[in-house]
N, C-alpha and C positions, 0 to 999 in steps of 0.2 A: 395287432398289438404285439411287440415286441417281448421275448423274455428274458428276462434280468433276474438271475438268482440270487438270493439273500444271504446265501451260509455255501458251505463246500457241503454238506448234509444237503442241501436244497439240490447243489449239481450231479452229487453221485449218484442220489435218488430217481434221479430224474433217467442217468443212463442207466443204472439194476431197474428200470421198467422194461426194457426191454427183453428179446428172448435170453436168459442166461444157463447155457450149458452146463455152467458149474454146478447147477443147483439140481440139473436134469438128473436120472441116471440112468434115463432110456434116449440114449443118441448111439450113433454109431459114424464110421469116417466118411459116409457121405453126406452126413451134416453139416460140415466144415467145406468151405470153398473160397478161392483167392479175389472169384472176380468181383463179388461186392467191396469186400476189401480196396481193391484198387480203385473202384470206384469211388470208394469213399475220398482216400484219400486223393484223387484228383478234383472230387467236389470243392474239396475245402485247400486247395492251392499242393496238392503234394508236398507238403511242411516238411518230410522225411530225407527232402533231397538235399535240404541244407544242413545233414548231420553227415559227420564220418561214424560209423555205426560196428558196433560188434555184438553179430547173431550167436548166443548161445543155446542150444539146445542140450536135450539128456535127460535121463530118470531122476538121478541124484545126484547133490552139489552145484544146481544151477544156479540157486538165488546166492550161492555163498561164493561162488566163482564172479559171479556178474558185481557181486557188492565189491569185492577185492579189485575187481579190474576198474570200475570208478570211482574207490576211490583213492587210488595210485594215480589215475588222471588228474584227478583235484588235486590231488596234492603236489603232483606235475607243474599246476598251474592253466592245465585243458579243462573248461566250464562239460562237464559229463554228466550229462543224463542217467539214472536210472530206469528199468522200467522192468519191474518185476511181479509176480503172484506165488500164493497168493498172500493178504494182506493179514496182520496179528488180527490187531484192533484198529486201524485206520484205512482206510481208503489211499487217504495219501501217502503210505507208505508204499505204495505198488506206482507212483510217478514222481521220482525223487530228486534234486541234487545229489547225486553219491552218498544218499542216505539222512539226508537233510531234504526236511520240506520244505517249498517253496512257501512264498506267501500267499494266504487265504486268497486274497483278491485274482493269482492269478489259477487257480481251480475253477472260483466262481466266476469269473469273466470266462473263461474258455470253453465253461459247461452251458453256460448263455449264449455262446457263437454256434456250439453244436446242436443246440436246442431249436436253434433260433434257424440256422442257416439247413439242419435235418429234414425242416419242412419243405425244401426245393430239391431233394434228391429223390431221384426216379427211380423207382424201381421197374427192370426192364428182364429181357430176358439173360441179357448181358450179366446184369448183375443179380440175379435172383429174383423171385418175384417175391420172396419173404423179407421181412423188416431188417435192422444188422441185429448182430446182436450185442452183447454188454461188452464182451471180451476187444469186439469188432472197437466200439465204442469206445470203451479206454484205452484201445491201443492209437485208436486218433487224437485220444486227447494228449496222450504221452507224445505223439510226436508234434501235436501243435505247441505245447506247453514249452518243449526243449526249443523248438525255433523261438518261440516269444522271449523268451528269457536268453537266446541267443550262447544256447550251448554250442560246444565245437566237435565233440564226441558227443555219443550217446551207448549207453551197453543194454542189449537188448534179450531179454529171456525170453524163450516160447512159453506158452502155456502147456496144451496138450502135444504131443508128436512133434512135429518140425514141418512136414513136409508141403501140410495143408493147413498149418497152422496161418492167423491172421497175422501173426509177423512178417509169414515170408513171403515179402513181395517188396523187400528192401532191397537192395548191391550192396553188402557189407566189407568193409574193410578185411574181415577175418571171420572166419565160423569156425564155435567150439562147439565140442559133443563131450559134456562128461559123461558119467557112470554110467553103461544101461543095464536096466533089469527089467524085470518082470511088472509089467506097470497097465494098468488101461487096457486089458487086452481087448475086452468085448470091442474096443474102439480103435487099436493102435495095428490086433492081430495075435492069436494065442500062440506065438512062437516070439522067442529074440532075434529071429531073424528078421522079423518081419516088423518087432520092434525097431530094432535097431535102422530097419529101412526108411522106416519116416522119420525118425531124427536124423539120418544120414542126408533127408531131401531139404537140408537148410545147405547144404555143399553148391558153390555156385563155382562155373565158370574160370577157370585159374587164380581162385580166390585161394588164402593159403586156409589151411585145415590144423584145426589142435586138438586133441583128442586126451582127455583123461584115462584113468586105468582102464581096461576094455576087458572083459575074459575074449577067447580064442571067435568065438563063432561073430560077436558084435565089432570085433577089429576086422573082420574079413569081410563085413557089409563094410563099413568104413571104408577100407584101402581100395576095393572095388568101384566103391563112387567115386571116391576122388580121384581114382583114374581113368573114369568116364567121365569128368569133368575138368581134368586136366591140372589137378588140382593139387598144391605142394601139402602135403600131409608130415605133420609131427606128433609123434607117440610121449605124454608125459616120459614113461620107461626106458624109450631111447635116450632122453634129453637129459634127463637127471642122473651128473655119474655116483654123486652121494649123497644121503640126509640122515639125518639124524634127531629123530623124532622127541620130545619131552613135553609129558601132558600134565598139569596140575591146571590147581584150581584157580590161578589168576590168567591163565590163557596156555599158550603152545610157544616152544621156541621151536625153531627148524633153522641146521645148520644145511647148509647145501652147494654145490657145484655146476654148474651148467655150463658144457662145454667146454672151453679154452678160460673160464671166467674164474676167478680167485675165488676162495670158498665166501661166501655172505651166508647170514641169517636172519627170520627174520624170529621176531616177539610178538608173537600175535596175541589179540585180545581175545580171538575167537576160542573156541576150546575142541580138541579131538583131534586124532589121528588123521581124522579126516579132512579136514579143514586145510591140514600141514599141504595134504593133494591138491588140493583146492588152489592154496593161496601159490605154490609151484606151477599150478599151470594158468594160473593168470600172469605168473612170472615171466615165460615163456610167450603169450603173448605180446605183453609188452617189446620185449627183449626186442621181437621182432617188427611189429610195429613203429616202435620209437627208436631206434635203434641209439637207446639213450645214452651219452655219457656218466663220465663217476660221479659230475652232480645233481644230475638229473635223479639216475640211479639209487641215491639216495633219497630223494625225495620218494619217489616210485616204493622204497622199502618202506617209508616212514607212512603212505596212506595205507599199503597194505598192514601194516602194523595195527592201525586205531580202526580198521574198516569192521563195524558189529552187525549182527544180524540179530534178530527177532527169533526165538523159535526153536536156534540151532545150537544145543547143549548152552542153553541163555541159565546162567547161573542170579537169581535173587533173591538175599534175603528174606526175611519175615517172623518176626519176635523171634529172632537167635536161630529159624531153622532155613536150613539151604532147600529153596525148593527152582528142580531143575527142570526147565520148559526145553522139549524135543521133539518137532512135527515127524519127527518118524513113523512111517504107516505101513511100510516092507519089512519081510525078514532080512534082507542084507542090511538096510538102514539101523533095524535093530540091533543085529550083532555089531554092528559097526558101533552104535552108541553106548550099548554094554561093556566095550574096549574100553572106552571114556568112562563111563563110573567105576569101573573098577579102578582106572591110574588114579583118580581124582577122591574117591572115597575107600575104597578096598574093604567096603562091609554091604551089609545088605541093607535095604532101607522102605521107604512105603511108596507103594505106588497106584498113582491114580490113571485109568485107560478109557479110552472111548476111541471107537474107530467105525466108521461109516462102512455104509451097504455094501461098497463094490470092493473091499480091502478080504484080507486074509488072515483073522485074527486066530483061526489057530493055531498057525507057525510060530507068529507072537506071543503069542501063548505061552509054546511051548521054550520058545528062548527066557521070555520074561520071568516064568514062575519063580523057579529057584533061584533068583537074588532077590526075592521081596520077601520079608515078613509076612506083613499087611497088604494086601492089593484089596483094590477098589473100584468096580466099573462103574462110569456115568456116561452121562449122553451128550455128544458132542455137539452140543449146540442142536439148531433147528435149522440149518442153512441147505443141508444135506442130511438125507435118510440116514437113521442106523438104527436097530436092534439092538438096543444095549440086553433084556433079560437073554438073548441067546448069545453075548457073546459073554456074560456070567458064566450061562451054564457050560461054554466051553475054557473058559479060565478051571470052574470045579474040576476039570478033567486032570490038573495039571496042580492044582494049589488046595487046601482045606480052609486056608486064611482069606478067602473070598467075600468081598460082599459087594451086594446091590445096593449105588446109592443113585439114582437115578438124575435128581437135583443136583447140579453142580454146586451151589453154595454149598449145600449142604454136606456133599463130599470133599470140599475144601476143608471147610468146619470138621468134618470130624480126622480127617487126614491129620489136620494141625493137630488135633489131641493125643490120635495115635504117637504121633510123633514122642510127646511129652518134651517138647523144646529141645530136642537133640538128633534124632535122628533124622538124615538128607528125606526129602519127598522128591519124588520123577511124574513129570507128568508128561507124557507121552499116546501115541495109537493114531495124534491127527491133528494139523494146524489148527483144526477146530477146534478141539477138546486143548489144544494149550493155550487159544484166544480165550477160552471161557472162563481156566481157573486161572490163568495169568491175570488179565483184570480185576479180580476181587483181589490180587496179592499188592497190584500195584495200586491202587484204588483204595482199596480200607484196610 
């Protein structure tokens, strides 16, 4: 009997049965391996060989780097895949058009092909003697989706690390490494070196190399692979001779230089200093990939311009109060996002936090306190562990305007009061904890 799914709910369900790491928070990096991976996708026809692809890898800026580079492609007139993690509230936000769903019909046919055609692959010693897992999963479903629909690009973000991540086992057009920090260590390696080395393992072969801001120890993993793999490297910092940064509340301009190039700008809708990075070195790819002219190049400014993400300083109303959605879960992410409310509001305001098992909430902590009033800790969802009464008791360390609300409604509801219709709310600590109260803002 053949399977035929009913809903896109009916096919994602069906892949989150499997094993899913994200949900784990006891794996370590020899859980992760390529040769299932390839098996898979030579089961199901190697769908990945008919995209030109760009592997991004990094701590932070990935989903916002990857959204900016497809959708300058789209708006090029290049049919660009996204494939990004993790998701707000949808599934299919994580296998995109350049940020646009595809249609229902084709999630739920393609999760019926995997279902269907899953039951004929072998598990050998080749390819592991355990099941794939979810990540394995969506990452096949993204690239059979982008063949069906007959993309010509596709921009592709790793999930954890780079180097044994289930992405890599592409030939990409180009590999980017943004920000690295301190991330996943139990899994990644408790130093940045060692970080930085398995984001550095998406570097292939005289592929060329782009690399975002780096401090001194994560450029020097960098520059070392790519010269063990022969590989043209560009530094954001070399390439940008000027910018000029301006953050308010309808997005980011950035005036800019590259190279021999007359100054451009662009107007982003995204918000943050950080973003202006961001949207720069998807620039820089481009540049070099398409090696576009001045109408292209317009075009190319005009996707990067409207290209929005979920999550990332996401500014939305609600009865008159601005409430700001930020998946930030690092102290560098945090100071970074701090930058931004202060350009954007320059007072203090209420904030609501939840941040899972394996994060560092009392650095946050200690950045967060003094620009809130009001703080509130709740629990980020049920997807992934977290202790919210212990990370209360380490906010107390730091704030006296604490409280435990455990219930997210519930700390929504009373945020909204604190407020009294005027004052900004942040909800921030973990994509989780903004998928939670983001929905009840969009929603009711």
């Amino acid at each position: 009997m053949s399977i035929d799914f009913q809903t896109t709910d009916d096919a994602f369900d069906f892949i989150g049965s499997f094993i899913n790491f994200e949900r784990s928070k006891k794996q370590t990096i020899r859980d992760y391996r390529l040769d299932r991976m390839k098996g898979l996708l030579k089961h199901f026809g190697n769908p990945e060989k008919s995209l030109k692809i760009i592997h991004i890898a990094g701590s932070k800026g990935k989903g916002s780097t990857a959204m900016f580079l497809a959708s300058a492609l789209n708006a090029a007139g290049e049919k660009t895949g996204l494939y990004s993690s993790p998701h707000i509230s949808d599934y299919r936000e994580r296998i995109s058009l350049g940020g646009n769903f595809f249609v229902n019909r084709i999630y739920i046919d393609t999760g019926s092909e995997i279902a269907e055609g899953i039951k004929t692959f072998i598990l050998d010693d080749e390819t592991g003697s355990s099941e794939p897992t979810t990540f394995e999963l969506l990452t096949l479903m993204a690239f059979m989706i982008f063949k069906k629909t007959g993309c010509t690009w596709a921009v592709i973000e790793t999930g954890i690390g780079g180097r044994l991540d289930a992405t890599n086992v592409i030939t990409p057009a180009a590999s980017v490494i943004t920000h690295i920090e301190m991330e996943h260590a139990d899994i990644l390696g408790n130093t940045i070196e060692k970080i930085a080395s398995e984001k550095a393992g998406i570097i292939k072969f005289k592929t060329p190399v782009f690399s975002g801001k780096q401090i001194e120890v994560s450029a020097s993993v960098i520059k070392d692979k790519a010269q063990i793999m022969k590989a043209p490297l560009v530094f954001l910092d070399d390439k940008i001779d000027s910018s000029d940064i301006v953050v308010t509340a309808n997005g980011t301009k950035v005036l800019f230089k590259t190279g021999d190039e007359r100054e451009n700008y662009f107007n982003l809708t995204t918000i943050g200093a950080v973003q202006a990075e961001n949207a720069l070195l998807a620039w820089l790819v481009l540049l070099k990939l398409l090696q576009p002219d001045k109408n292209v190049k317009k075009l190319l400014i005009e996707g990067i311009n409207r290209a929005k993400l979920p999550g990332r300083f996401e500014i939305i109303e609600k009865h008159n109060v601005p409430f700001v959605f930020d998946g930030a879960h690092t102290p560098v992410s945090i100071k970074r996002l701090l930058e931004s409310w202060d350009r954007v509001f320059n007072r203090k305001g209420i904030l609501i936090f939840g941040s899972v098992a394996d994060k560092n909430p009392e650095k946050m902590a200690k950045l967060l306190s003094p620009n809130f009033d009001k703080i509130i800790i709740s629990t980020p969802g049920t997807f992934k562990e977290s202790y919210p009464e212990e990370v209360f008791k380490i906010f107390r360390q730091y704030s006296n305007s604490v409280r435990l609300i455990k219930d997210p409604g519930e700390a929504y509801i009373k945020a909204l009061a604190l407020s009294e219709g005027k004052v900004p709310i942040l909800v921030t600590g973990s994509f989780y904890m903004v998928s939670e109260i983001r929905k009840l803002v969009v929603i009711y």
